[in-house]
mmCIF file of the N, C-alpha and C atoms, coordinates in Angstrom:
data_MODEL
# 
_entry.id   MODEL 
# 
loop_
_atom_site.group_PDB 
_atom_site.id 
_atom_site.type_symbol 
_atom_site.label_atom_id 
_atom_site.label_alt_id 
_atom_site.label_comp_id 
_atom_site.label_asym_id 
_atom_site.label_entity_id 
_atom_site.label_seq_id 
_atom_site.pdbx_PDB_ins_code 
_atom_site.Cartn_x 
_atom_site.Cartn_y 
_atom_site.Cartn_z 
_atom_site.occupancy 
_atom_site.B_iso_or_equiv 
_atom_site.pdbx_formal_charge 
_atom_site.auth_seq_id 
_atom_site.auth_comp_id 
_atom_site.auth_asym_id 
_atom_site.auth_atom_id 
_atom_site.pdbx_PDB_model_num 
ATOM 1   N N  . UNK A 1 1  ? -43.003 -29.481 -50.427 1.00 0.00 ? 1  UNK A N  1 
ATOM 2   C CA . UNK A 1 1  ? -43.678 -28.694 -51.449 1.00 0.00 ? 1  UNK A CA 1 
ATOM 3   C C  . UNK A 1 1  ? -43.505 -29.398 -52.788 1.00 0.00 ? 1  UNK A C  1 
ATOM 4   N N  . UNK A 1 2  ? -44.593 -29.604 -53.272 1.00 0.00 ? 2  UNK A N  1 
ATOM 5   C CA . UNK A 1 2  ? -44.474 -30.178 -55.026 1.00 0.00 ? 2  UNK A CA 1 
ATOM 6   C C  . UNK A 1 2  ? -43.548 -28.992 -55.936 1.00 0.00 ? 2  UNK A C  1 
ATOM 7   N N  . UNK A 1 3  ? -43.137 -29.407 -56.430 1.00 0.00 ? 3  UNK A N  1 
ATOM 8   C CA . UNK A 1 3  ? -42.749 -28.745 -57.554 1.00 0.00 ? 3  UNK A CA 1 
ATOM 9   C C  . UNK A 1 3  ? -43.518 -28.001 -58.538 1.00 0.00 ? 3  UNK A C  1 
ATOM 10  N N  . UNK A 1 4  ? -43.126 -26.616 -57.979 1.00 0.00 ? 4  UNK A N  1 
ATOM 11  C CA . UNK A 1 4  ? -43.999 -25.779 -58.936 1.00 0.00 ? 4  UNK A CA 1 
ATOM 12  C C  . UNK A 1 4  ? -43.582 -25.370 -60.081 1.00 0.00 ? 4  UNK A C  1 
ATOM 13  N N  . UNK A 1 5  ? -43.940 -26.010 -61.312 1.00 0.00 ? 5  UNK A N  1 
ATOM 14  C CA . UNK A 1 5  ? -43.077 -25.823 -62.769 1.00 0.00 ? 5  UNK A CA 1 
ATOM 15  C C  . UNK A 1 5  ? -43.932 -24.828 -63.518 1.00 0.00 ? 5  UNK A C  1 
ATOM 16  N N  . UNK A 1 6  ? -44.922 -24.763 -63.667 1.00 0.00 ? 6  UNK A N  1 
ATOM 17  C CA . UNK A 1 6  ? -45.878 -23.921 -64.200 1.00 0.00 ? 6  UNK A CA 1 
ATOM 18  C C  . UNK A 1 6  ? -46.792 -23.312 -63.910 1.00 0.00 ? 6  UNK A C  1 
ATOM 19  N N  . UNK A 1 7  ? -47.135 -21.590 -64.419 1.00 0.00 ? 7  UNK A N  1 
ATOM 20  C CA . UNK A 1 7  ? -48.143 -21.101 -63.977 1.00 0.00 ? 7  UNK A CA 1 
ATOM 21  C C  . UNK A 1 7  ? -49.051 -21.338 -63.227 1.00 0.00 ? 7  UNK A C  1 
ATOM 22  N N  . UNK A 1 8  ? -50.273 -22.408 -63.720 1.00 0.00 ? 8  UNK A N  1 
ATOM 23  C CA . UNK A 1 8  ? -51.180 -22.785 -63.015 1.00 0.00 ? 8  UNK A CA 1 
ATOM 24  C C  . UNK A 1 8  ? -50.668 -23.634 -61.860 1.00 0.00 ? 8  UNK A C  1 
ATOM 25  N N  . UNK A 1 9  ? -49.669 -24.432 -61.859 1.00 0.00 ? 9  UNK A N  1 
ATOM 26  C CA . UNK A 1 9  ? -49.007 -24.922 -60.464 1.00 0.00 ? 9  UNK A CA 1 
ATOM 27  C C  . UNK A 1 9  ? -49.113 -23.860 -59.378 1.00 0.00 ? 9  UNK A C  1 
ATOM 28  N N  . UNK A 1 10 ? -48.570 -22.537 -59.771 1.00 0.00 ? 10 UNK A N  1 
ATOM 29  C CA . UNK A 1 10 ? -47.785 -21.691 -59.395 1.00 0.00 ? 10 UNK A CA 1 
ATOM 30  C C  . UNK A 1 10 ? -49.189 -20.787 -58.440 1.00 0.00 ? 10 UNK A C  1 
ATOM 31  N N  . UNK A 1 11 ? -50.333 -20.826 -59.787 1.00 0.00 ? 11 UNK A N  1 
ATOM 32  C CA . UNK A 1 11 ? -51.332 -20.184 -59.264 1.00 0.00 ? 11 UNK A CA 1 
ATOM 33  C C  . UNK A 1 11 ? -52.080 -21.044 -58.044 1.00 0.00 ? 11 UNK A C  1 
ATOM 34  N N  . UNK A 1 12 ? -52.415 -22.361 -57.631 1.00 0.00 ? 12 UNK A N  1 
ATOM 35  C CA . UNK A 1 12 ? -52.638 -22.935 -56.629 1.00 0.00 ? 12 UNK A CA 1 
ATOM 36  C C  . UNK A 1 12 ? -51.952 -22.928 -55.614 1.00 0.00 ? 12 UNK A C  1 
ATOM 37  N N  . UNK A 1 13 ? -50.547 -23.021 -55.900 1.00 0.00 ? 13 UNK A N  1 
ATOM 38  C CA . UNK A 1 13 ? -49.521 -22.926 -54.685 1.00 0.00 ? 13 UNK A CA 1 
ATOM 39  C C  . UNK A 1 13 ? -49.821 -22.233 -53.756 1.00 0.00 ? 13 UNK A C  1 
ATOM 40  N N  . UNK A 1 14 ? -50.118 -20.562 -54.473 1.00 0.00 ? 14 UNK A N  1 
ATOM 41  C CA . UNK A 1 14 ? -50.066 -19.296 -53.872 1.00 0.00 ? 14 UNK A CA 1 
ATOM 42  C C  . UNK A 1 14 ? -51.330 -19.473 -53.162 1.00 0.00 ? 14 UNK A C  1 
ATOM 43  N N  . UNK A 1 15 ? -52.573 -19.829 -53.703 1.00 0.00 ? 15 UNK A N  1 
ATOM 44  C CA . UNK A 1 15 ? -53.897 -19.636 -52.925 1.00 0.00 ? 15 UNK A CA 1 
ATOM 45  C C  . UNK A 1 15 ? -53.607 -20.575 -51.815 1.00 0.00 ? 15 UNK A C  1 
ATOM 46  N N  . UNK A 1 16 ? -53.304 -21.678 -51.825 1.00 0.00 ? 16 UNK A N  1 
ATOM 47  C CA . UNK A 1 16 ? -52.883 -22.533 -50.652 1.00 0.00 ? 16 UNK A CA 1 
ATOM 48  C C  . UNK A 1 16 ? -52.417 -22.177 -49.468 1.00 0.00 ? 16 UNK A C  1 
ATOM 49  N N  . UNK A 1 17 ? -51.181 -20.715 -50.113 1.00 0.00 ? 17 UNK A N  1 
ATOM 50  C CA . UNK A 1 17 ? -50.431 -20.008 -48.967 1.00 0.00 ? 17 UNK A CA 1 
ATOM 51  C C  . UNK A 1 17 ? -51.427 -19.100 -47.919 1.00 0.00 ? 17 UNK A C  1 
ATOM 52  N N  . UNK A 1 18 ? -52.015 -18.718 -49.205 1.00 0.00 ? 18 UNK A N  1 
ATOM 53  C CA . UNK A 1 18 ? -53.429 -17.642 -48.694 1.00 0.00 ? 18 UNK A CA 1 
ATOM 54  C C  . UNK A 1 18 ? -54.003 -18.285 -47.272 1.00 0.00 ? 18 UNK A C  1 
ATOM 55  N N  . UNK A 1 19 ? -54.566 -19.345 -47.348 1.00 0.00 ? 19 UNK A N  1 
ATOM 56  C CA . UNK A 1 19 ? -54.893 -20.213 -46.430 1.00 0.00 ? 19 UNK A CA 1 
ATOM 57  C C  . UNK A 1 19 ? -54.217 -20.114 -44.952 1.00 0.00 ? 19 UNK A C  1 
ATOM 58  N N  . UNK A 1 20 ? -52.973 -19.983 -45.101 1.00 0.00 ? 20 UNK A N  1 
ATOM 59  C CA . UNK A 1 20 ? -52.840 -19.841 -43.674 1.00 0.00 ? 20 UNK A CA 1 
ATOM 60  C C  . UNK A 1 20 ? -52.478 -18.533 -42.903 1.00 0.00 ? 20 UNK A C  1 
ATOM 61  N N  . UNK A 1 21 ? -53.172 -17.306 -44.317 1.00 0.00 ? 21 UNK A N  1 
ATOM 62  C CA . UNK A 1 21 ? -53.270 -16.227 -43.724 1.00 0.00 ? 21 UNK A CA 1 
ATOM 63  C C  . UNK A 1 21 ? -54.391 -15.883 -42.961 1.00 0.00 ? 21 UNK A C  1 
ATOM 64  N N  . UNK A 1 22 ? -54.514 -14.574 -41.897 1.00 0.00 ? 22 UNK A N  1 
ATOM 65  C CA . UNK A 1 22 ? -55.477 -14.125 -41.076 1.00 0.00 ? 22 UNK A CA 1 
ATOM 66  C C  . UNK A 1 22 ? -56.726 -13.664 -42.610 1.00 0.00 ? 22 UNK A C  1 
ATOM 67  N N  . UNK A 1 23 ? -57.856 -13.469 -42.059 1.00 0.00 ? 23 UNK A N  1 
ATOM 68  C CA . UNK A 1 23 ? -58.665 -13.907 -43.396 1.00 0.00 ? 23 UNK A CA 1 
ATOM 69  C C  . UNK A 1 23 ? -58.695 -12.193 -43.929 1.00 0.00 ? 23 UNK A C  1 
ATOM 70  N N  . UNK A 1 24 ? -58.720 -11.118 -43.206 1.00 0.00 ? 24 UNK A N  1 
ATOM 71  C CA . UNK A 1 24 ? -58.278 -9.887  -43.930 1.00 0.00 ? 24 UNK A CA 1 
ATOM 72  C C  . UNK A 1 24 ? -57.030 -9.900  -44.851 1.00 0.00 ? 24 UNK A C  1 
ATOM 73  N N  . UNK A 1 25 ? -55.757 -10.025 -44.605 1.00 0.00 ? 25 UNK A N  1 
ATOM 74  C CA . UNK A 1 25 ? -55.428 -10.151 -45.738 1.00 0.00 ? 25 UNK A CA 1 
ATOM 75  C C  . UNK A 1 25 ? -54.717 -11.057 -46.366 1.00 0.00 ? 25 UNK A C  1 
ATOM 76  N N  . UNK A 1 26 ? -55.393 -12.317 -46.335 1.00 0.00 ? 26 UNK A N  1 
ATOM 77  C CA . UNK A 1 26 ? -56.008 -13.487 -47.349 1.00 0.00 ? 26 UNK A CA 1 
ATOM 78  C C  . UNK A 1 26 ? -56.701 -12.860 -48.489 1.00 0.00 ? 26 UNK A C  1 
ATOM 79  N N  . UNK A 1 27 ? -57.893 -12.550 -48.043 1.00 0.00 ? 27 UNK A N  1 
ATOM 80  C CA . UNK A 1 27 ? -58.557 -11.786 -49.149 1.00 0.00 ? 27 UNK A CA 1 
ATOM 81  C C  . UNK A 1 27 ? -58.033 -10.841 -50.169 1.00 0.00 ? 27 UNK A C  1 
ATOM 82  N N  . UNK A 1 28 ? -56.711 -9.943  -49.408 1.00 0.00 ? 28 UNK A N  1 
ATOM 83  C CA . UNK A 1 28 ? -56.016 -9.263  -50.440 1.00 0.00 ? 28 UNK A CA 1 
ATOM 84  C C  . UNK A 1 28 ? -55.257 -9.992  -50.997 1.00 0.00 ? 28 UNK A C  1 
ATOM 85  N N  . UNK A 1 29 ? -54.399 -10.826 -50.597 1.00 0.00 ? 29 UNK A N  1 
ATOM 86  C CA . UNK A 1 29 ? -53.770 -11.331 -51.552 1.00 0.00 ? 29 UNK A CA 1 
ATOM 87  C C  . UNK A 1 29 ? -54.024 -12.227 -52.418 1.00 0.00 ? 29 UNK A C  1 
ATOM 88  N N  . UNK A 1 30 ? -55.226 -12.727 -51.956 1.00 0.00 ? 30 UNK A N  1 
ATOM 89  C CA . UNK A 1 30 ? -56.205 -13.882 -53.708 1.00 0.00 ? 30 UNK A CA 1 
ATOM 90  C C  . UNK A 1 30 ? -56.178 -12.832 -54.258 1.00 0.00 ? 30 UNK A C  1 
ATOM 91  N N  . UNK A 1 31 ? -56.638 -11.567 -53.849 1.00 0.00 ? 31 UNK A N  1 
ATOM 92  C CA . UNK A 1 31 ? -57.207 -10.508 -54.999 1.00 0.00 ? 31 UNK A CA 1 
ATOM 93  C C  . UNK A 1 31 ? -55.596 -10.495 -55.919 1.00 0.00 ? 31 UNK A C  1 
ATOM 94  N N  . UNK A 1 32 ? -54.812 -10.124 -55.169 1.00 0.00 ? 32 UNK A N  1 
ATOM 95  C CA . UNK A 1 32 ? -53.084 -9.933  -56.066 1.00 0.00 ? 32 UNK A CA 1 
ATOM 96  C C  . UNK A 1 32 ? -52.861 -10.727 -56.978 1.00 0.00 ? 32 UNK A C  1 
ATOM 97  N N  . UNK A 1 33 ? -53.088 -12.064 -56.159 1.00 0.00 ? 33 UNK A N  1 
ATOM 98  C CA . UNK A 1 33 ? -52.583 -13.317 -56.808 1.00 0.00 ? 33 UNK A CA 1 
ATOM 99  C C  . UNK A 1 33 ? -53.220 -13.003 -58.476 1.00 0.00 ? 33 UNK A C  1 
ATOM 100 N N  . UNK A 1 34 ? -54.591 -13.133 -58.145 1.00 0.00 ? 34 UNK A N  1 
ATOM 101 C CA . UNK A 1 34 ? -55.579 -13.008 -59.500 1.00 0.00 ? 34 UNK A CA 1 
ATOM 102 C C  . UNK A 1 34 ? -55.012 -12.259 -60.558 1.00 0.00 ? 34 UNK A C  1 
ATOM 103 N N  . UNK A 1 35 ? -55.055 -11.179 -59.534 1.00 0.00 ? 35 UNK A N  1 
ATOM 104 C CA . UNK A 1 35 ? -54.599 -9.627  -60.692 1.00 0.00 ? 35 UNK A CA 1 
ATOM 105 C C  . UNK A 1 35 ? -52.829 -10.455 -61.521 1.00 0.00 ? 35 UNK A C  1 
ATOM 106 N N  . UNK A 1 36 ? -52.223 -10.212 -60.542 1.00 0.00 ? 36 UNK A N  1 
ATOM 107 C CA . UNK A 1 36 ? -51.327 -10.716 -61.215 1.00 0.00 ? 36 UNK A CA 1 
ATOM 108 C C  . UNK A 1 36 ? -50.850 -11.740 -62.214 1.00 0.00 ? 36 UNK A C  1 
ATOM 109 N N  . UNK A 1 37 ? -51.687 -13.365 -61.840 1.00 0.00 ? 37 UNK A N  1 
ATOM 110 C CA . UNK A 1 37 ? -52.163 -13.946 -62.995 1.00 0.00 ? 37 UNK A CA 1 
ATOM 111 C C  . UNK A 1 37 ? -52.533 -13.778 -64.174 1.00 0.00 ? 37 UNK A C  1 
ATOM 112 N N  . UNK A 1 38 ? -53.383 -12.981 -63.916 1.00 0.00 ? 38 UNK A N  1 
ATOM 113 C CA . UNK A 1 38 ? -54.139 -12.464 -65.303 1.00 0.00 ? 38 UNK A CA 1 
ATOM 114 C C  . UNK A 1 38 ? -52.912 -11.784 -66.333 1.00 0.00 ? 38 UNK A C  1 
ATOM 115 N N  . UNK A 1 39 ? -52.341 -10.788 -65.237 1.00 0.00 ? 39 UNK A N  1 
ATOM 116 C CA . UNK A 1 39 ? -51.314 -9.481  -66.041 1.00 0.00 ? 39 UNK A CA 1 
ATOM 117 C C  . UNK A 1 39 ? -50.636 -10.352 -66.932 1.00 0.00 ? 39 UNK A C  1 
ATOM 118 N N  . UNK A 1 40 ? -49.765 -11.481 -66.660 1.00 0.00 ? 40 UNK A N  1 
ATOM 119 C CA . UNK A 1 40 ? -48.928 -12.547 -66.916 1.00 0.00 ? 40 UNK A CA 1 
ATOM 120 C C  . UNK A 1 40 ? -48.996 -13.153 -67.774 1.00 0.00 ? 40 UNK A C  1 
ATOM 121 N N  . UNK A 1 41 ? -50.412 -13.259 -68.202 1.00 0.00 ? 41 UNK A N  1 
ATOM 122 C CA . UNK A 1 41 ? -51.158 -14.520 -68.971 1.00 0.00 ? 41 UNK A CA 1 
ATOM 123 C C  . UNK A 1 41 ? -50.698 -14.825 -70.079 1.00 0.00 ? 41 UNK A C  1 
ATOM 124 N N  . UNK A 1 42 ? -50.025 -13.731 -70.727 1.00 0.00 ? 42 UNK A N  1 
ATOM 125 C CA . UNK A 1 42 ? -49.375 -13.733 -71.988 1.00 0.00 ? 42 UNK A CA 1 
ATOM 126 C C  . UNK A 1 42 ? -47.884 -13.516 -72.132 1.00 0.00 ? 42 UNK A C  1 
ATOM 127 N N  . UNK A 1 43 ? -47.001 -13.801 -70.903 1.00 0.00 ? 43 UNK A N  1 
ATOM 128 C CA . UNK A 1 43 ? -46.040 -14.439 -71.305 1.00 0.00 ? 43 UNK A CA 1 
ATOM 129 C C  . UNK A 1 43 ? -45.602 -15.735 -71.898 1.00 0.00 ? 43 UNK A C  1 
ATOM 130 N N  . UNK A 1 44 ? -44.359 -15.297 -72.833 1.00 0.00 ? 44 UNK A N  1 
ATOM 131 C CA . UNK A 1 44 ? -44.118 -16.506 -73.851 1.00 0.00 ? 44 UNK A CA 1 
ATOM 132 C C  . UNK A 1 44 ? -43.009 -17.022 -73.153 1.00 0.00 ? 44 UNK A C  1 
ATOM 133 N N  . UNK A 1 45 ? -42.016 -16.496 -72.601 1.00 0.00 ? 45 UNK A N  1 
ATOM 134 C CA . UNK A 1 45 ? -40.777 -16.569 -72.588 1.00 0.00 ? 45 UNK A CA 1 
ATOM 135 C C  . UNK A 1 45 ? -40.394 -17.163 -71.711 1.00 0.00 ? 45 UNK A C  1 
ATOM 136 N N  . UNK A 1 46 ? -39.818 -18.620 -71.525 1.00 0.00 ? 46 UNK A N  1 
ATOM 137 C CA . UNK A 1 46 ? -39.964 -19.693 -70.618 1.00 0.00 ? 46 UNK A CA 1 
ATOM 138 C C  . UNK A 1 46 ? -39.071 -19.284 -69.446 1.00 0.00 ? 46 UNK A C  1 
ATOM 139 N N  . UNK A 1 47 ? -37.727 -18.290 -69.330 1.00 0.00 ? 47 UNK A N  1 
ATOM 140 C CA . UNK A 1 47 ? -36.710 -17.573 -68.697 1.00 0.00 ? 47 UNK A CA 1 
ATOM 141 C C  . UNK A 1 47 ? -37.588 -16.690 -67.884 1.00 0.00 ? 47 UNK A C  1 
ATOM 142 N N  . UNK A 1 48 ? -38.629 -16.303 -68.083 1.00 0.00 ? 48 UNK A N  1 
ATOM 143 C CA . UNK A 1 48 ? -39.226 -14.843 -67.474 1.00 0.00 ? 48 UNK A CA 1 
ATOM 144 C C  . UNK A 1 48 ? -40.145 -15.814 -66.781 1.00 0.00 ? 48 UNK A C  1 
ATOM 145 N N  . UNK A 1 49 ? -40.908 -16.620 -67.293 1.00 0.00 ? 49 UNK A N  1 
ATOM 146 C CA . UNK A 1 49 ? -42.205 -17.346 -66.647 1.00 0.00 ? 49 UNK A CA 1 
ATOM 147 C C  . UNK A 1 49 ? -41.378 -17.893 -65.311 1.00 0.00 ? 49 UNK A C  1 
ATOM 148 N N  . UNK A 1 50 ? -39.924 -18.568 -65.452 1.00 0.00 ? 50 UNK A N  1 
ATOM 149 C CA . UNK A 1 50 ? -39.284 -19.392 -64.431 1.00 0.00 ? 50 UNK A CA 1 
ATOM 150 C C  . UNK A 1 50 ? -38.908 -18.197 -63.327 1.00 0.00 ? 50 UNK A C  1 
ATOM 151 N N  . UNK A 1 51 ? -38.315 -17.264 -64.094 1.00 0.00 ? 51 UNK A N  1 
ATOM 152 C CA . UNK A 1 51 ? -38.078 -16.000 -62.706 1.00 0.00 ? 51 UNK A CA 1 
ATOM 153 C C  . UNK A 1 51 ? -39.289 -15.568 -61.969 1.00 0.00 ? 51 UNK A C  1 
ATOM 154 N N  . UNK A 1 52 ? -40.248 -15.484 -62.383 1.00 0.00 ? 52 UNK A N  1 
ATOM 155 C CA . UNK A 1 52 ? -41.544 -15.211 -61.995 1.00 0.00 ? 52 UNK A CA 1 
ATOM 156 C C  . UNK A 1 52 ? -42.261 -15.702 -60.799 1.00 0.00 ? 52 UNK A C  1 
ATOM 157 N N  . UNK A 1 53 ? -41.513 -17.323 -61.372 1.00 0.00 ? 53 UNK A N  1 
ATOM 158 C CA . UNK A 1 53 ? -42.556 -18.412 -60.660 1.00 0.00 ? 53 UNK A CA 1 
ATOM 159 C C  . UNK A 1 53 ? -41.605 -18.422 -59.126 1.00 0.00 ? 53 UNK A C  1 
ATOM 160 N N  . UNK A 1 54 ? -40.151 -18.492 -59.188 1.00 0.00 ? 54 UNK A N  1 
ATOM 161 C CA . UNK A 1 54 ? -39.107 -18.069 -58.528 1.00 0.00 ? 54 UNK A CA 1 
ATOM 162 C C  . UNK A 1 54 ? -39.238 -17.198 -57.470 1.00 0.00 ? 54 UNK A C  1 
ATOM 163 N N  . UNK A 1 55 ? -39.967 -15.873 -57.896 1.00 0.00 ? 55 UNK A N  1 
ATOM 164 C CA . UNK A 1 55 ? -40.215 -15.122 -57.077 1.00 0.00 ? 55 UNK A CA 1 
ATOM 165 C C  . UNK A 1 55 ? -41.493 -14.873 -56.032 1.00 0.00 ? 55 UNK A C  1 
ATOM 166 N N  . UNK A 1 56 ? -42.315 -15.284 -57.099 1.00 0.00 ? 56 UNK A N  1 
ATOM 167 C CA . UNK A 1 56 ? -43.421 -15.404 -56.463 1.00 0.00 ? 56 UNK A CA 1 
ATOM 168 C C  . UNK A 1 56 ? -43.441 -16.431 -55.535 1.00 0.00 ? 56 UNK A C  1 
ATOM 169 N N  . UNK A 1 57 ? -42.887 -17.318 -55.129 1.00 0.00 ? 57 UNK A N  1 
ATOM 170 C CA . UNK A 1 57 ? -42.616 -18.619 -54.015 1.00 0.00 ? 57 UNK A CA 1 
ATOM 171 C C  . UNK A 1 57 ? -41.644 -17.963 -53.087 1.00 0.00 ? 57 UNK A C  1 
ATOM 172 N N  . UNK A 1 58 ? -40.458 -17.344 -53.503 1.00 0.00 ? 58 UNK A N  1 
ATOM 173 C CA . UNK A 1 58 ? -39.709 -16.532 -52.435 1.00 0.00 ? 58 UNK A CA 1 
ATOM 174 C C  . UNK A 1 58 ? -40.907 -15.574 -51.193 1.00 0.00 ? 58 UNK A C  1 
ATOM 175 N N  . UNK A 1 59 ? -41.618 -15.146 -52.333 1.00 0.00 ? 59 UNK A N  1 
ATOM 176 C CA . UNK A 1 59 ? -42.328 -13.923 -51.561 1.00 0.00 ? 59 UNK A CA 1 
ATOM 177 C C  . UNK A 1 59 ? -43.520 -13.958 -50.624 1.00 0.00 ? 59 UNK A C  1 
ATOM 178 N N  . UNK A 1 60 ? -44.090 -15.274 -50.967 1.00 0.00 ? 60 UNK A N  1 
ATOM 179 C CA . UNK A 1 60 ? -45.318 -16.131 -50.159 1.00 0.00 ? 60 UNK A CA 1 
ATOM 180 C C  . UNK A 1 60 ? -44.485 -16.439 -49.558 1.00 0.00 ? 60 UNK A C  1 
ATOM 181 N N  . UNK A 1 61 ? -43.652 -17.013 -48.991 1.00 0.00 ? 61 UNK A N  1 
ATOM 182 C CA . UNK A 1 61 ? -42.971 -17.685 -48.204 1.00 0.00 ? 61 UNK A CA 1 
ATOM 183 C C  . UNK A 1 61 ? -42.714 -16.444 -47.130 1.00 0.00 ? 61 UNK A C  1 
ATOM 184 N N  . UNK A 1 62 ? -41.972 -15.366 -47.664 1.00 0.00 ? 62 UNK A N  1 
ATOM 185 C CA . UNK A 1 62 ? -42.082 -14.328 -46.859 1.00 0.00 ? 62 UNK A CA 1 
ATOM 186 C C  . UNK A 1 62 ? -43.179 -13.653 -45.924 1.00 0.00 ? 62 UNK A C  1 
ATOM 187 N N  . UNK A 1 63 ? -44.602 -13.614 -46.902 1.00 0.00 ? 63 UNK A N  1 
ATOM 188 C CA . UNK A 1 63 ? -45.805 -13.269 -46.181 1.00 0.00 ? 63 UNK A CA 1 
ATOM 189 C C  . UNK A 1 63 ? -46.257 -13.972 -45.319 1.00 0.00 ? 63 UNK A C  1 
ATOM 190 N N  . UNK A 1 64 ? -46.180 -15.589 -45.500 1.00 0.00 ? 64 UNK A N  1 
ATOM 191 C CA . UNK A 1 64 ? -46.420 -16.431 -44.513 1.00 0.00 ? 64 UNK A CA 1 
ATOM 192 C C  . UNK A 1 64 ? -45.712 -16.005 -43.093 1.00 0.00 ? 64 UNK A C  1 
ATOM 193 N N  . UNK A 1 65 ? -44.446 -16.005 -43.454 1.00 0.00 ? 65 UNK A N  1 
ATOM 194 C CA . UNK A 1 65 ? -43.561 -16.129 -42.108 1.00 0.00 ? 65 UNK A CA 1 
ATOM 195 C C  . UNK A 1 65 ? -44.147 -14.654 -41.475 1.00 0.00 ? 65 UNK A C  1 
ATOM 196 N N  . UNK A 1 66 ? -44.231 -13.492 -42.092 1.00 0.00 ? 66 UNK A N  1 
ATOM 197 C CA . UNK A 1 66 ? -44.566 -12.355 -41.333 1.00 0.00 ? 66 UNK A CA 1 
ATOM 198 C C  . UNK A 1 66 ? -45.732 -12.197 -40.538 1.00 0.00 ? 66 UNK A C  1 
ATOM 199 N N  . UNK A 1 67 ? -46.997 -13.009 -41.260 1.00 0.00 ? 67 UNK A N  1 
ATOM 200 C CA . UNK A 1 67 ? -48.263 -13.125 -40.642 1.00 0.00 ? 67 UNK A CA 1 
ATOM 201 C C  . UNK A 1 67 ? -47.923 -13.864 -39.605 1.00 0.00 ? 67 UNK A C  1 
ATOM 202 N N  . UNK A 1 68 ? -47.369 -15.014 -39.741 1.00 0.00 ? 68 UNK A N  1 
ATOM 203 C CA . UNK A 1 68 ? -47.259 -15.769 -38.339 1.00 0.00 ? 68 UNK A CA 1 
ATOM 204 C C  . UNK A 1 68 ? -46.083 -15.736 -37.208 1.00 0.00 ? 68 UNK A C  1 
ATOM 205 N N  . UNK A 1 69 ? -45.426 -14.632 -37.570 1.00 0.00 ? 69 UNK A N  1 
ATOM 206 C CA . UNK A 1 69 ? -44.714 -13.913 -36.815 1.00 0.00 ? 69 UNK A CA 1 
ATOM 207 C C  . UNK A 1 69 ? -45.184 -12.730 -35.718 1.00 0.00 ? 69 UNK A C  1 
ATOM 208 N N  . UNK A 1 70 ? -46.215 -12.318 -36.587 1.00 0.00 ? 70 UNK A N  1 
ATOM 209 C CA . UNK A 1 70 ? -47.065 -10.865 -36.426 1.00 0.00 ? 70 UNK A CA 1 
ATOM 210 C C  . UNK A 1 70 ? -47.795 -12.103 -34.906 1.00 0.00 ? 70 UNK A C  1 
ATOM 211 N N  . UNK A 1 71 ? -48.819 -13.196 -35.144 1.00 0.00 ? 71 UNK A N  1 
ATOM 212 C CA . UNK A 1 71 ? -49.720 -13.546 -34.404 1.00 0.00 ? 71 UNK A CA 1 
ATOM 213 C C  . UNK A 1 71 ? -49.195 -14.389 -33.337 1.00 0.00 ? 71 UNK A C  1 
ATOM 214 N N  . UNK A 1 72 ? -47.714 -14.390 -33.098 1.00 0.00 ? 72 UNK A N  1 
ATOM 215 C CA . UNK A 1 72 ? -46.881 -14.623 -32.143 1.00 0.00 ? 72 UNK A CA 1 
ATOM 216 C C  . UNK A 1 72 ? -46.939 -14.008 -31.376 1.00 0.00 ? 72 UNK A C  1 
ATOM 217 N N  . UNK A 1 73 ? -46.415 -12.448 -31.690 1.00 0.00 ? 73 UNK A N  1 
ATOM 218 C CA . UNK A 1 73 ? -46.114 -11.059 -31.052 1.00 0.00 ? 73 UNK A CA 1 
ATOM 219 C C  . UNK A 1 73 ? -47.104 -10.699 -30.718 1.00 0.00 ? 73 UNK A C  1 
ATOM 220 N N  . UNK A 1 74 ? -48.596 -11.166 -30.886 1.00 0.00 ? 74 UNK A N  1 
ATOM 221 C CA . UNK A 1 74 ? -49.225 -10.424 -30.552 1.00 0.00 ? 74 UNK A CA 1 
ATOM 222 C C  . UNK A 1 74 ? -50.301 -10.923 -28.815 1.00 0.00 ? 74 UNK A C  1 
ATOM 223 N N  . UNK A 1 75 ? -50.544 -10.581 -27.966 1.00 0.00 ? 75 UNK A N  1 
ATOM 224 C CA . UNK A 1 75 ? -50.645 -11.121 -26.964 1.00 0.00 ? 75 UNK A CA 1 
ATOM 225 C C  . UNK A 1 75 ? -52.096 -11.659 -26.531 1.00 0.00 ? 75 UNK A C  1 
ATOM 226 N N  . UNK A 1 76 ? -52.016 -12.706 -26.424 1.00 0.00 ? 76 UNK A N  1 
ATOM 227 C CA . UNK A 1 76 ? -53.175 -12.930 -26.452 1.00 0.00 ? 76 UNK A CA 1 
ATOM 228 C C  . UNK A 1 76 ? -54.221 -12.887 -24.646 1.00 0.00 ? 76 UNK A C  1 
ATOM 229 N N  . UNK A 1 77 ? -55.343 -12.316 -24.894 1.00 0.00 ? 77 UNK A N  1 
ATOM 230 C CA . UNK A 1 77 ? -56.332 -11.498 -24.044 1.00 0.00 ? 77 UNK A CA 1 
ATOM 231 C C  . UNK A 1 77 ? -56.950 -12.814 -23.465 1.00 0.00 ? 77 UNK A C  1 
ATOM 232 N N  . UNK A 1 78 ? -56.568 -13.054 -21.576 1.00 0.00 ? 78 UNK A N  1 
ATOM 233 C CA . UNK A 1 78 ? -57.412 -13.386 -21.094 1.00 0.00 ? 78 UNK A CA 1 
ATOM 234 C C  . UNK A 1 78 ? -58.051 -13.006 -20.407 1.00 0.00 ? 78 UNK A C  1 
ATOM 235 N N  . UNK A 1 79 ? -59.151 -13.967 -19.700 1.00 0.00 ? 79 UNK A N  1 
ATOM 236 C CA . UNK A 1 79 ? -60.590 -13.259 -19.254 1.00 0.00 ? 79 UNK A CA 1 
ATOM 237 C C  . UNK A 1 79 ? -60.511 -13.730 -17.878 1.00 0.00 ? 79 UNK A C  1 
ATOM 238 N N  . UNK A 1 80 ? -60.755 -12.945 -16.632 1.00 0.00 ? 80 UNK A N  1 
ATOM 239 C CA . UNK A 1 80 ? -60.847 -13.367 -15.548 1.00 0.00 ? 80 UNK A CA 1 
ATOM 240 C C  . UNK A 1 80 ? -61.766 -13.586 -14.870 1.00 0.00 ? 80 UNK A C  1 
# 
């Protein structure tokens, strides 16, 4: 993983993650990602932007693993 130092790093990272979600909710979470971007936009405070960016990589990381945990467990239908 590159080093995500800043926002807009931060904001590609995440859509990237999106990517290897199932495409229902992919779609929600660009929508989050966005929303949340936006909310953000006007932080100054280089301590808050770094916890931010911190978390938000903890937490994709999390969604990833659950989606592709989920499509493990789930059994796949053959045809006879």
């Amino acid at each position: 993983m590159a080093a995500v130092n800043s926002p807009v790093k931060l904001y590609r990272f995440l859509l990237r993650q999106c990517a290897k979600l199932p495409p229902e909710p992919a779609q929600f979470y660009r929508f989050q990602i966005r929303q949340s971007y936006n909310s953000h936009a006007d932080e100054s405070d280089p301590e808050r932007v770094l916890q931010i960016i911190q978390r938000a990589i903890k937490d994709s990381e999390w969604i990833v693993q659950k989606y592709s945990r989920d499509s493990e467990q789930t059994p796949k239908q053959t045809t006879l």
